[in-house]
PyMOL Python script that loads the backbone (N, CA, C, O; Angstrom):
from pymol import cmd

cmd.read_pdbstr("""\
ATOM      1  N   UNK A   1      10.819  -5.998  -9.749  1.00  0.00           N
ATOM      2  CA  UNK A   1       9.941  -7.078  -9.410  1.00  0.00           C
ATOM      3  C   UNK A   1       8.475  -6.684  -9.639  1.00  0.00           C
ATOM      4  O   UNK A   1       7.835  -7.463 -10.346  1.00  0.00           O
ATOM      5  N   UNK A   2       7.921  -5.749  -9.225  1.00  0.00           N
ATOM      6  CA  UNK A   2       6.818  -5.249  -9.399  1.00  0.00           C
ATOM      7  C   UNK A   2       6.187  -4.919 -11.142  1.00  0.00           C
ATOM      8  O   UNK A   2       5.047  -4.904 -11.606  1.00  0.00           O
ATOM      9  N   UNK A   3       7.559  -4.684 -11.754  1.00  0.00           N
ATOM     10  CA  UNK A   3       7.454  -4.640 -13.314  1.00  0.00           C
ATOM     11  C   UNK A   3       6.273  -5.609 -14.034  1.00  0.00           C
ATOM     12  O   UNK A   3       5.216  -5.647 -14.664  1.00  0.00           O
ATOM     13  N   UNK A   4       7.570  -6.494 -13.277  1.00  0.00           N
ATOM     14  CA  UNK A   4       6.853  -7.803 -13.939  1.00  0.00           C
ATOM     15  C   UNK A   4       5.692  -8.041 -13.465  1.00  0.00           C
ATOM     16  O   UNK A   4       5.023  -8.750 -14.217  1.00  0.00           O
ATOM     17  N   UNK A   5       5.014  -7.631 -12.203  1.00  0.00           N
ATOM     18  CA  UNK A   5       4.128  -8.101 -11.564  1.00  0.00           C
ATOM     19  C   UNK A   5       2.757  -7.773 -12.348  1.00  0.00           C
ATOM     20  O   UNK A   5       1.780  -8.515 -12.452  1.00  0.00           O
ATOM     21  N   UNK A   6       2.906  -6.633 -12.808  1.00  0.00           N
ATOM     22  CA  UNK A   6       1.951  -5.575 -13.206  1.00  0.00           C
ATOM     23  C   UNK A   6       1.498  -5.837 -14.811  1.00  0.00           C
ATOM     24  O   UNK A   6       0.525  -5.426 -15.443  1.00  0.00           O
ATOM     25  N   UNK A   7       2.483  -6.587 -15.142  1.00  0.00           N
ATOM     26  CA  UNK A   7       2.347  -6.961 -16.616  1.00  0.00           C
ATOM     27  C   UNK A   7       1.304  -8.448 -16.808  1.00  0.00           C
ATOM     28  O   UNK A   7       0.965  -8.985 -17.862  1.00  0.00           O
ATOM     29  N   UNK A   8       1.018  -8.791 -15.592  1.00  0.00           N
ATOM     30  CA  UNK A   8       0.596 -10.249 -15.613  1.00  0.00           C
ATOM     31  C   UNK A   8      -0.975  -9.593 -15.402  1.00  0.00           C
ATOM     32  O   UNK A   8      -1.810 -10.496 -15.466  1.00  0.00           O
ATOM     33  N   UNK A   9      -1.548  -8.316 -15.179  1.00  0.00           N
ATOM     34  CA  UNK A   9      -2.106  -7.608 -14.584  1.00  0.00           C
ATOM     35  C   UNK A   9      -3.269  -7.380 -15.784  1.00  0.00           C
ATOM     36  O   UNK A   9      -3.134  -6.311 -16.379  1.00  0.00           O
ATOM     37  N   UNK A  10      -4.508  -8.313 -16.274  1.00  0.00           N
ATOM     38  CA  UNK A  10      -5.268  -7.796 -17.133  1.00  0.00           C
ATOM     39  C   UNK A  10      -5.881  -6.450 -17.472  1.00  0.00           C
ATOM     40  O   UNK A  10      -5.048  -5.596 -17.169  1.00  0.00           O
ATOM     41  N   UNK A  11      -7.087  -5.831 -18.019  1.00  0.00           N
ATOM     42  CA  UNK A  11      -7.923  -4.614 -17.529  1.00  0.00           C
ATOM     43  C   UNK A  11      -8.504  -4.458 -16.251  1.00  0.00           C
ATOM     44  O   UNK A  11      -8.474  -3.561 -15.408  1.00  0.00           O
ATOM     45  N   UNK A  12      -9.090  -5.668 -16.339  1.00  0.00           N
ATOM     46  CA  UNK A  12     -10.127  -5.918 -15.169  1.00  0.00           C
ATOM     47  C   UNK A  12      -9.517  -5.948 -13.800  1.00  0.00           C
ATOM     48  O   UNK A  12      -9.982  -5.262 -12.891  1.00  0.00           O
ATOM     49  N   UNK A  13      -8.334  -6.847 -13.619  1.00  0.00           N
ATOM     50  CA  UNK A  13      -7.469  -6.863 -12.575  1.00  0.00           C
ATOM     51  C   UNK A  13      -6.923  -5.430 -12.002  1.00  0.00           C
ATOM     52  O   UNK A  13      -6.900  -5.003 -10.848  1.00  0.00           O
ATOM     53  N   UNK A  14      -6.499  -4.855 -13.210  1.00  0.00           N
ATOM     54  CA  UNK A  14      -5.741  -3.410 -13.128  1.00  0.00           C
ATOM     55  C   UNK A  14      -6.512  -2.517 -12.369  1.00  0.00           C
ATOM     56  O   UNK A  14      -6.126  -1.642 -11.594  1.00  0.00           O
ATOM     57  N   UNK A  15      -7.852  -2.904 -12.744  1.00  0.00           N
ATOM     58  CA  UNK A  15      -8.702  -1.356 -12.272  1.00  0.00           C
ATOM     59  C   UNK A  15      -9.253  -1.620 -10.753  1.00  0.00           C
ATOM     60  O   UNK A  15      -9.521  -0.818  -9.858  1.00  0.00           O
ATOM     61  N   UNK A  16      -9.328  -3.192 -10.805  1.00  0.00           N
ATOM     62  CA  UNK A  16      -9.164  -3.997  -9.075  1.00  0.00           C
ATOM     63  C   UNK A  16      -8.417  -3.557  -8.331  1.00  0.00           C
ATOM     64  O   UNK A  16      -8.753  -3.270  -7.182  1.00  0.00           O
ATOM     65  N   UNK A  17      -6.837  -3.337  -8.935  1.00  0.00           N
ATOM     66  CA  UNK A  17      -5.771  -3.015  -7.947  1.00  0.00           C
ATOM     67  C   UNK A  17      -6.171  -1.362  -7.686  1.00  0.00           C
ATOM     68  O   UNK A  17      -5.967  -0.913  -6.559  1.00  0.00           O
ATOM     69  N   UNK A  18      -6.527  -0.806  -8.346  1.00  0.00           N
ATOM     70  CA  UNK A  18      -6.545   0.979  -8.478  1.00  0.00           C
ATOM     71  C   UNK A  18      -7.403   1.283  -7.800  1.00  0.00           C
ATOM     72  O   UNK A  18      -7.509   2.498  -7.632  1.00  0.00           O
ATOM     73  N   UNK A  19      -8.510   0.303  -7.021  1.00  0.00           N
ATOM     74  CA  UNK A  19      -9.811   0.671  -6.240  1.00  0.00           C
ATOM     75  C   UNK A  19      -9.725  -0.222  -5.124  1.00  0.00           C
ATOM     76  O   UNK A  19     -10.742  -0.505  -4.491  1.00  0.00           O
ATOM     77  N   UNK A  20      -8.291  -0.823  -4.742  1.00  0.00           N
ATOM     78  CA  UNK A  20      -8.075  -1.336  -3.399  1.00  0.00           C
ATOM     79  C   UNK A  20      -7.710  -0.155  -2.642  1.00  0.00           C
ATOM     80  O   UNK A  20      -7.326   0.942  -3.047  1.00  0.00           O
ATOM     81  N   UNK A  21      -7.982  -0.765  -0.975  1.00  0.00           N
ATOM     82  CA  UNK A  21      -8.501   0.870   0.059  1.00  0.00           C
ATOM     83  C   UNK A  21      -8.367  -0.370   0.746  1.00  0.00           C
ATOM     84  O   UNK A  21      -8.758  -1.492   0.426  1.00  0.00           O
ATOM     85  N   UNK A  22      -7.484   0.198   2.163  1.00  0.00           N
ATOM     86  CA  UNK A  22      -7.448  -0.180   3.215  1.00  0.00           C
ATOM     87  C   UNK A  22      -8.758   0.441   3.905  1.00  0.00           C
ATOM     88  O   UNK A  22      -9.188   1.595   3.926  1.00  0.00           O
ATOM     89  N   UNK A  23      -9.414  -1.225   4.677  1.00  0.00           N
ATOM     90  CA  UNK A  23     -10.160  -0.674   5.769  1.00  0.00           C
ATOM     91  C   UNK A  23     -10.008   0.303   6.606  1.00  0.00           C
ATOM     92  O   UNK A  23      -8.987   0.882   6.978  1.00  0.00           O
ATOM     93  N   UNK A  24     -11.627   0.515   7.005  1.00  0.00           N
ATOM     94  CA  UNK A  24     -11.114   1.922   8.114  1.00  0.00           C
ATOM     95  C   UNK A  24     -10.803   0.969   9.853  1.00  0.00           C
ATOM     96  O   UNK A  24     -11.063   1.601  10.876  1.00  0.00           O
ATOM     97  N   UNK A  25     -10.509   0.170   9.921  1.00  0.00           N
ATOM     98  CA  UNK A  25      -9.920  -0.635  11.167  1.00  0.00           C
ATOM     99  C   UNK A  25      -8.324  -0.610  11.127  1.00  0.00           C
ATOM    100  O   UNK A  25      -7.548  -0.240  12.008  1.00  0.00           O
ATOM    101  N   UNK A  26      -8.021  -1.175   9.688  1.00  0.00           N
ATOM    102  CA  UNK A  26      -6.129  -1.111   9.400  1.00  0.00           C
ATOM    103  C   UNK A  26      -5.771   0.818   9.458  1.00  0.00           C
ATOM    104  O   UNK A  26      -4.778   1.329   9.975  1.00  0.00           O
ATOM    105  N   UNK A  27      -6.962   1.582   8.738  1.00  0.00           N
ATOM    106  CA  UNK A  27      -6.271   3.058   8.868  1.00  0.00           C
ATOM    107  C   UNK A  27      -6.510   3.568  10.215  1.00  0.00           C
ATOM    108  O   UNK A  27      -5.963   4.629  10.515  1.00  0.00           O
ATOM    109  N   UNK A  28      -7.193   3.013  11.012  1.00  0.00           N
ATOM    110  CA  UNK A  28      -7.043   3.666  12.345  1.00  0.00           C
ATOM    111  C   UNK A  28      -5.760   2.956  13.486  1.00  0.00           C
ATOM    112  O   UNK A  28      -5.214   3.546  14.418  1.00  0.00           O
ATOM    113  N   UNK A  29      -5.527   1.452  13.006  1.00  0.00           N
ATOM    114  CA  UNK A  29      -4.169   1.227  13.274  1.00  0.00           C
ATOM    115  C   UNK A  29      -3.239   1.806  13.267  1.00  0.00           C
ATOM    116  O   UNK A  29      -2.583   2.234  14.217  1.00  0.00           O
ATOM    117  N   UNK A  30      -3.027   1.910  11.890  1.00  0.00           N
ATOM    118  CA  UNK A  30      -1.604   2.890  11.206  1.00  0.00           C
ATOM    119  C   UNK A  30      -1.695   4.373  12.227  1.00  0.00           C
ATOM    120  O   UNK A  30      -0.781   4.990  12.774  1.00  0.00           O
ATOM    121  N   UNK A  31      -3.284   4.648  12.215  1.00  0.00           N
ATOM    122  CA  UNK A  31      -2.916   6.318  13.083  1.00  0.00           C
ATOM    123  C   UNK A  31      -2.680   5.762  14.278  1.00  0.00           C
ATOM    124  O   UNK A  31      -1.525   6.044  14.595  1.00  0.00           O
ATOM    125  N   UNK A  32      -3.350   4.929  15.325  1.00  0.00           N
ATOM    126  CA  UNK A  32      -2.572   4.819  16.357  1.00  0.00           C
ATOM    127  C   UNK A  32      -1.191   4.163  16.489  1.00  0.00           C
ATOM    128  O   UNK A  32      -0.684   4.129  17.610  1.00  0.00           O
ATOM    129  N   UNK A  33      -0.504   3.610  15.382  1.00  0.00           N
ATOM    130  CA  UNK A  33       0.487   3.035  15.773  1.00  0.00           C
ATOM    131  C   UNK A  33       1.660   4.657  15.339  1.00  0.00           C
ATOM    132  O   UNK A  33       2.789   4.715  15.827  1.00  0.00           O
ATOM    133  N   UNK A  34       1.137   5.766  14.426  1.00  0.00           N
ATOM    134  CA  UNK A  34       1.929   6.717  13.878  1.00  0.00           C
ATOM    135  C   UNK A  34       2.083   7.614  15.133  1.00  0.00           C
ATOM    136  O   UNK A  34       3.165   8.156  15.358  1.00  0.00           O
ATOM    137  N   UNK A  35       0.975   7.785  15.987  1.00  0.00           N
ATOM    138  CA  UNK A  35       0.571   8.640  16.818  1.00  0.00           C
ATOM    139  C   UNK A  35       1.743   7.907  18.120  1.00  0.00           C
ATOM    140  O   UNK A  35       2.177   8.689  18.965  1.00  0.00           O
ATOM    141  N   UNK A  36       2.109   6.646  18.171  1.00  0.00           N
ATOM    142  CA  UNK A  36       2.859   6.324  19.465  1.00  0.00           C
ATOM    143  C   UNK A  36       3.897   6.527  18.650  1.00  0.00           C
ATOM    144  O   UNK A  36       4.849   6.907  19.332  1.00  0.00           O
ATOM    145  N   UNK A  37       4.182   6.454  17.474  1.00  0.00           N
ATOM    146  CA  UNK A  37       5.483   6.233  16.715  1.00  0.00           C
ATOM    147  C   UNK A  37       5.625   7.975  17.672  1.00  0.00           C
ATOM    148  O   UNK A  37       5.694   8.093  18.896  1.00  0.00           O
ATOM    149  N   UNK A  38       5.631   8.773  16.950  1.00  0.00           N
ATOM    150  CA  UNK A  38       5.864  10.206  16.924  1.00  0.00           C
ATOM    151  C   UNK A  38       5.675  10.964  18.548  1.00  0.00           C
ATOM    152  O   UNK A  38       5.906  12.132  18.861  1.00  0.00           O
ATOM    153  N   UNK A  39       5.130   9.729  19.477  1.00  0.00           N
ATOM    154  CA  UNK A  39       5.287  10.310  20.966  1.00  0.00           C
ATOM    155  C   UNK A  39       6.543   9.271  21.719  1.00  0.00           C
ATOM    156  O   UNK A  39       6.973   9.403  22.865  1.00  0.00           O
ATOM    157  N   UNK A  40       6.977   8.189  20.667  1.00  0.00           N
ATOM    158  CA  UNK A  40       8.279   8.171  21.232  1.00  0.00           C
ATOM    159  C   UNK A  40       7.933   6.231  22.216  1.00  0.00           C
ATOM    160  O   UNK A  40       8.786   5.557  22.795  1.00  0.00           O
ATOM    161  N   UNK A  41       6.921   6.009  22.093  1.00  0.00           N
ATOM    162  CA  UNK A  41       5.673   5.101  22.483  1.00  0.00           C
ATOM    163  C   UNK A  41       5.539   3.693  21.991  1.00  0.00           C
ATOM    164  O   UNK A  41       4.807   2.776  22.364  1.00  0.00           O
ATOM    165  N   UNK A  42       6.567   3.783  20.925  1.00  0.00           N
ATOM    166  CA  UNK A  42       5.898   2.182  20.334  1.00  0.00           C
ATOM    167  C   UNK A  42       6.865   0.821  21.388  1.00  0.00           C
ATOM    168  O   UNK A  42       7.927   1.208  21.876  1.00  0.00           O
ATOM    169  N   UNK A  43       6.682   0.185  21.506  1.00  0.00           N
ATOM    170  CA  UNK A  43       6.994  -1.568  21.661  1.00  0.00           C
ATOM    171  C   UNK A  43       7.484  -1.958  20.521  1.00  0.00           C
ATOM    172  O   UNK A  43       7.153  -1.578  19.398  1.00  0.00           O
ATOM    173  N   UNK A  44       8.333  -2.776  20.838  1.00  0.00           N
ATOM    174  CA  UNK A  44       9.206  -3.642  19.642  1.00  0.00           C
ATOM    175  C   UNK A  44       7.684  -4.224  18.752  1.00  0.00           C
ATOM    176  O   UNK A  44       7.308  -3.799  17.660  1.00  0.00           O
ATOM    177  N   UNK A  45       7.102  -5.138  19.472  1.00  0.00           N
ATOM    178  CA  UNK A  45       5.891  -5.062  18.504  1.00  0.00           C
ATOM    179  C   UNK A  45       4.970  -4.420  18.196  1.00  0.00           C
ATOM    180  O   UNK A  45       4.081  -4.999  17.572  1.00  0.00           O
ATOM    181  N   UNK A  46       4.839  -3.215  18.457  1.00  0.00           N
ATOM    182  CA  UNK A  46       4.341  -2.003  17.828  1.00  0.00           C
ATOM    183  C   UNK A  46       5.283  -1.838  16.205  1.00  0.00           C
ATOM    184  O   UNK A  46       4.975  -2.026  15.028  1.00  0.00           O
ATOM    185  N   UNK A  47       6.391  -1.443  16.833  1.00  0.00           N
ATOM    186  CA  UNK A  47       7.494  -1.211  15.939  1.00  0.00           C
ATOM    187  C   UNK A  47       7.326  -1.936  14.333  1.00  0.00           C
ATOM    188  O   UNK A  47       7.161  -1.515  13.189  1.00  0.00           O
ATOM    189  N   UNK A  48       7.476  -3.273  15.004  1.00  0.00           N
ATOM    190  CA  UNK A  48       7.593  -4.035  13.798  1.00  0.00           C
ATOM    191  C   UNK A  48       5.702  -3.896  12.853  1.00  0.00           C
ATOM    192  O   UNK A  48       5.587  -3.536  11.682  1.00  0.00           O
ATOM    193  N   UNK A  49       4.683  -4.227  13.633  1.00  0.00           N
ATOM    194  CA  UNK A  49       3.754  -4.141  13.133  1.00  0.00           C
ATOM    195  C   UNK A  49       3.599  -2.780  12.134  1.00  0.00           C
ATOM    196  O   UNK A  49       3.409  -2.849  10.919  1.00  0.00           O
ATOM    197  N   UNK A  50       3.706  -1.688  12.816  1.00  0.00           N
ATOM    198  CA  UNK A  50       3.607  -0.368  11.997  1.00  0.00           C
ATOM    199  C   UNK A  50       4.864  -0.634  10.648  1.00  0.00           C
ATOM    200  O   UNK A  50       4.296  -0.725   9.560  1.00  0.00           O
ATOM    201  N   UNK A  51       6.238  -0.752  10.565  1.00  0.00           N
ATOM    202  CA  UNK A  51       6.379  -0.962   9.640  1.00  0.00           C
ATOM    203  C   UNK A  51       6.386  -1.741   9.092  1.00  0.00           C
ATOM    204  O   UNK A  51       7.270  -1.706   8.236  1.00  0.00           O
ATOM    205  N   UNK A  52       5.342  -3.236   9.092  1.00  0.00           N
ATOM    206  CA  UNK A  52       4.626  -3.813   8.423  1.00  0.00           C
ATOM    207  C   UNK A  52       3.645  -3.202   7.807  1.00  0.00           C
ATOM    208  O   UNK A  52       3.463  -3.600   6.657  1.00  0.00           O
ATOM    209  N   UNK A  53       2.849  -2.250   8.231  1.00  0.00           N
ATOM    210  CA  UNK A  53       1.939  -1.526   7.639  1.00  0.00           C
ATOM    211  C   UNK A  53       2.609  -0.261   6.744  1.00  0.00           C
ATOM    212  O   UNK A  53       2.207  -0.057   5.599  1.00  0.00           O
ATOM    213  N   UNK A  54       3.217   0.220   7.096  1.00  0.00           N
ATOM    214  CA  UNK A  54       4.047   0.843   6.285  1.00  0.00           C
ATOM    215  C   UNK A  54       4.352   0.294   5.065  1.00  0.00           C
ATOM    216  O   UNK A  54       3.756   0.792   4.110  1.00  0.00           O
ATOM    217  N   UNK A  55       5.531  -1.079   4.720  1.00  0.00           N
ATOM    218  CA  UNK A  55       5.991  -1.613   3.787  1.00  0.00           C
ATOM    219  C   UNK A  55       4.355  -2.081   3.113  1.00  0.00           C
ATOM    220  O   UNK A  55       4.250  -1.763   1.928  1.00  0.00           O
ATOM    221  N   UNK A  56       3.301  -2.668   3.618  1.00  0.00           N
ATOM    222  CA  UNK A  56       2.261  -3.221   3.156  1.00  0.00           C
ATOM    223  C   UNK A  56       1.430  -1.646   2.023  1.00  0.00           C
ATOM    224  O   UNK A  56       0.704  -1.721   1.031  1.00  0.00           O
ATOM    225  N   UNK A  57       1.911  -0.542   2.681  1.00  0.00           N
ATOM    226  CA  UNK A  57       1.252   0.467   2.236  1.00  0.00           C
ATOM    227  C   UNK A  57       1.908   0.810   0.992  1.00  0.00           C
ATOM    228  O   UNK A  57       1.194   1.392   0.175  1.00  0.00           O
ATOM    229  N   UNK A  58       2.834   0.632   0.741  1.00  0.00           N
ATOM    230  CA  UNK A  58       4.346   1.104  -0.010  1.00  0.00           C
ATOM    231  C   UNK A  58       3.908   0.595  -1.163  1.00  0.00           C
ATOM    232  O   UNK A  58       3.759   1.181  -2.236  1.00  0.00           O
ATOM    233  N   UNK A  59       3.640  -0.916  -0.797  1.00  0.00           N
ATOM    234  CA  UNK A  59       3.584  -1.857  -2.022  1.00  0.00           C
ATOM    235  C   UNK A  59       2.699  -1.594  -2.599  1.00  0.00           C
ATOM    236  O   UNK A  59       2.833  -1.409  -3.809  1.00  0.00           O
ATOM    237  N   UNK A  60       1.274  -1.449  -1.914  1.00  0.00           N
ATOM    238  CA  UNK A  60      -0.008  -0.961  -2.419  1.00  0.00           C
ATOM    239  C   UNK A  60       0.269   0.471  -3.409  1.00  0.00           C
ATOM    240  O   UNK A  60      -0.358   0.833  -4.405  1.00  0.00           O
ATOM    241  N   UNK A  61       1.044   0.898  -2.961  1.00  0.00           N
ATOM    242  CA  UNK A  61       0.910   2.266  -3.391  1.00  0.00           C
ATOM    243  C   UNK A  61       1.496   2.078  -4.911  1.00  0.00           C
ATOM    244  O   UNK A  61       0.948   2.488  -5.934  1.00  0.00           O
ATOM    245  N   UNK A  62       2.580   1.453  -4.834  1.00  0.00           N
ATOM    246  CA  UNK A  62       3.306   1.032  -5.864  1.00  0.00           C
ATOM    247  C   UNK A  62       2.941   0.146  -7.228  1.00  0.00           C
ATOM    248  O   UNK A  62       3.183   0.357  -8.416  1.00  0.00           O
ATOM    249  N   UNK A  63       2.208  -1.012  -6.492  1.00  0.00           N
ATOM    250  CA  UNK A  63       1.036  -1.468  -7.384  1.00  0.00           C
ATOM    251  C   UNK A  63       0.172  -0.711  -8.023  1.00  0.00           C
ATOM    252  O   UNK A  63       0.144  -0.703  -9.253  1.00  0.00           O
ATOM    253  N   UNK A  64      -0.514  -0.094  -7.402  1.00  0.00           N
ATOM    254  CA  UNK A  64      -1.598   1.179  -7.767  1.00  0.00           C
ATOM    255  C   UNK A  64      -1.190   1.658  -8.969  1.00  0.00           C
ATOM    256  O   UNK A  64      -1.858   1.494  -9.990  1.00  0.00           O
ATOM    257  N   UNK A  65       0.349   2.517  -8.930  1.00  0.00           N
ATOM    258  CA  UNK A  65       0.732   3.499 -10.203  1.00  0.00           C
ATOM    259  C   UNK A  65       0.927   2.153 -11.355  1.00  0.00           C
ATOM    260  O   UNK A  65       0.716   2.339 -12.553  1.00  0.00           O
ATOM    261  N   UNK A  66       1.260   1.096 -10.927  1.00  0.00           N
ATOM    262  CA  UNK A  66       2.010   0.455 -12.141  1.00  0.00           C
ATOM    263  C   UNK A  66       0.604  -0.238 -12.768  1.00  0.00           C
ATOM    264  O   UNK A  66       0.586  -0.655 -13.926  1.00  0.00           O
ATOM    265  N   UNK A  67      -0.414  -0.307 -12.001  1.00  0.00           N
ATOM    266  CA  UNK A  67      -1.825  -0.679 -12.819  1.00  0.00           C
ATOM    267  C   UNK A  67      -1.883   0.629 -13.231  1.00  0.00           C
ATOM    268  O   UNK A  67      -2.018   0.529 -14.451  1.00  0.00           O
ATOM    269  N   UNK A  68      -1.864   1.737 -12.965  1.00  0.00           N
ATOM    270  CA  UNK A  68      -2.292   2.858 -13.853  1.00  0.00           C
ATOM    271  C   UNK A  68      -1.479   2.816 -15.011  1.00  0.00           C
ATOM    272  O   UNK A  68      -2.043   3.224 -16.026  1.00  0.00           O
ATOM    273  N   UNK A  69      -0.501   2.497 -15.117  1.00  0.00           N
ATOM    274  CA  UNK A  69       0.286   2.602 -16.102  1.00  0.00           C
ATOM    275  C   UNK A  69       0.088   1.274 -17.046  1.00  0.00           C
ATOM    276  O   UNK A  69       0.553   1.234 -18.185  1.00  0.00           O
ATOM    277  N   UNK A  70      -0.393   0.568 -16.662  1.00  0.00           N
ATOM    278  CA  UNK A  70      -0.915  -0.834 -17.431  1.00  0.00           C
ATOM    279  C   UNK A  70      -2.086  -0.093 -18.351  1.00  0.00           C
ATOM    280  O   UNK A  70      -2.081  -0.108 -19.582  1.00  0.00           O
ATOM    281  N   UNK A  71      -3.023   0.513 -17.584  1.00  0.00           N
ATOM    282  CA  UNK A  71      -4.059   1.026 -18.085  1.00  0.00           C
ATOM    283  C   UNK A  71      -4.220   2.317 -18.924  1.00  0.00           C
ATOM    284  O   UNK A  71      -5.297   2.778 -19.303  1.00  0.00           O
ATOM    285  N   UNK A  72      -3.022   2.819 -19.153  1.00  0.00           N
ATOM    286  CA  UNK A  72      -3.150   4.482 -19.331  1.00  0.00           C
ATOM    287  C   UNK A  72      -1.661   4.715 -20.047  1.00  0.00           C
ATOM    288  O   UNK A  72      -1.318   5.894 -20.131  1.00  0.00           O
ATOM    289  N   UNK A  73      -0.681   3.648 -20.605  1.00  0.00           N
ATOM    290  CA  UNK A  73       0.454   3.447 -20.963  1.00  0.00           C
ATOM    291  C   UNK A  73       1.015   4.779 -21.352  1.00  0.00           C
ATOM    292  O   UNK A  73       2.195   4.980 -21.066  1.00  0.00           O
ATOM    293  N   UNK A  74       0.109   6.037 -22.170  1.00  0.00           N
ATOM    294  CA  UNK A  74       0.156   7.429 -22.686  1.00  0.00           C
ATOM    295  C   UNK A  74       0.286   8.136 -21.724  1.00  0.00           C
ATOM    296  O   UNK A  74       0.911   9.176 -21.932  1.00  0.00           O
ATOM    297  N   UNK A  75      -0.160   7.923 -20.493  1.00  0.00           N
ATOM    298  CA  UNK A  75       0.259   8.883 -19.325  1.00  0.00           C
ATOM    299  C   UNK A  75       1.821   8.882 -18.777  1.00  0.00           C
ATOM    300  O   UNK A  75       2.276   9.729 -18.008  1.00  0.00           O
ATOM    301  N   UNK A  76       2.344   8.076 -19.173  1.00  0.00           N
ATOM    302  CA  UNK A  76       3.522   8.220 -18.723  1.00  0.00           C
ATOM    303  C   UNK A  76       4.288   9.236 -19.161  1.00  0.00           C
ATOM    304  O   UNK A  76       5.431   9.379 -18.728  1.00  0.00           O
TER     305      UNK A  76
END
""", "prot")
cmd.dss("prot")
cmd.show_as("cartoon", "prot")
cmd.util.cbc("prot")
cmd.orient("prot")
């Protein structure tokens, strides 16, 4: 799914996706929601929120390489 996603993905767009950055408000979330994760601490909606941020991170991350690879096709 993402294949395709990335292909719809101009220069300009590509290098958009490669210089998206979570705020520092969502990364201090993720640490406090990692920090209750790992003391055993979270709430069902803790739970679900963190791996919302999780899966939200995943994708980002995932996007990221496949614009690099839009952009840089020889690096592969």
């Amino acid at each position: 799914m993402l294949e395709s996603l990335s292909r719809c993905l101009d220069a300009e767009s590509a290098r958009r996706v490669m210089a998206m950055q979570f705020t520092d408000q969502v990364r201090q979330r993720i640490d406090q929601l990692a920090e209750a994760a790992n003391e055993g601490a979270l709430g069902d909606d803790e739970r679900n929120e963190y791996q919302a941020l999780i899966n939200a991170a995943d994708f980002v991350s995932i996007l990221k390489l496949k614009a690099r690879q839009q952009l840089h096709p020889s690096a592969e």
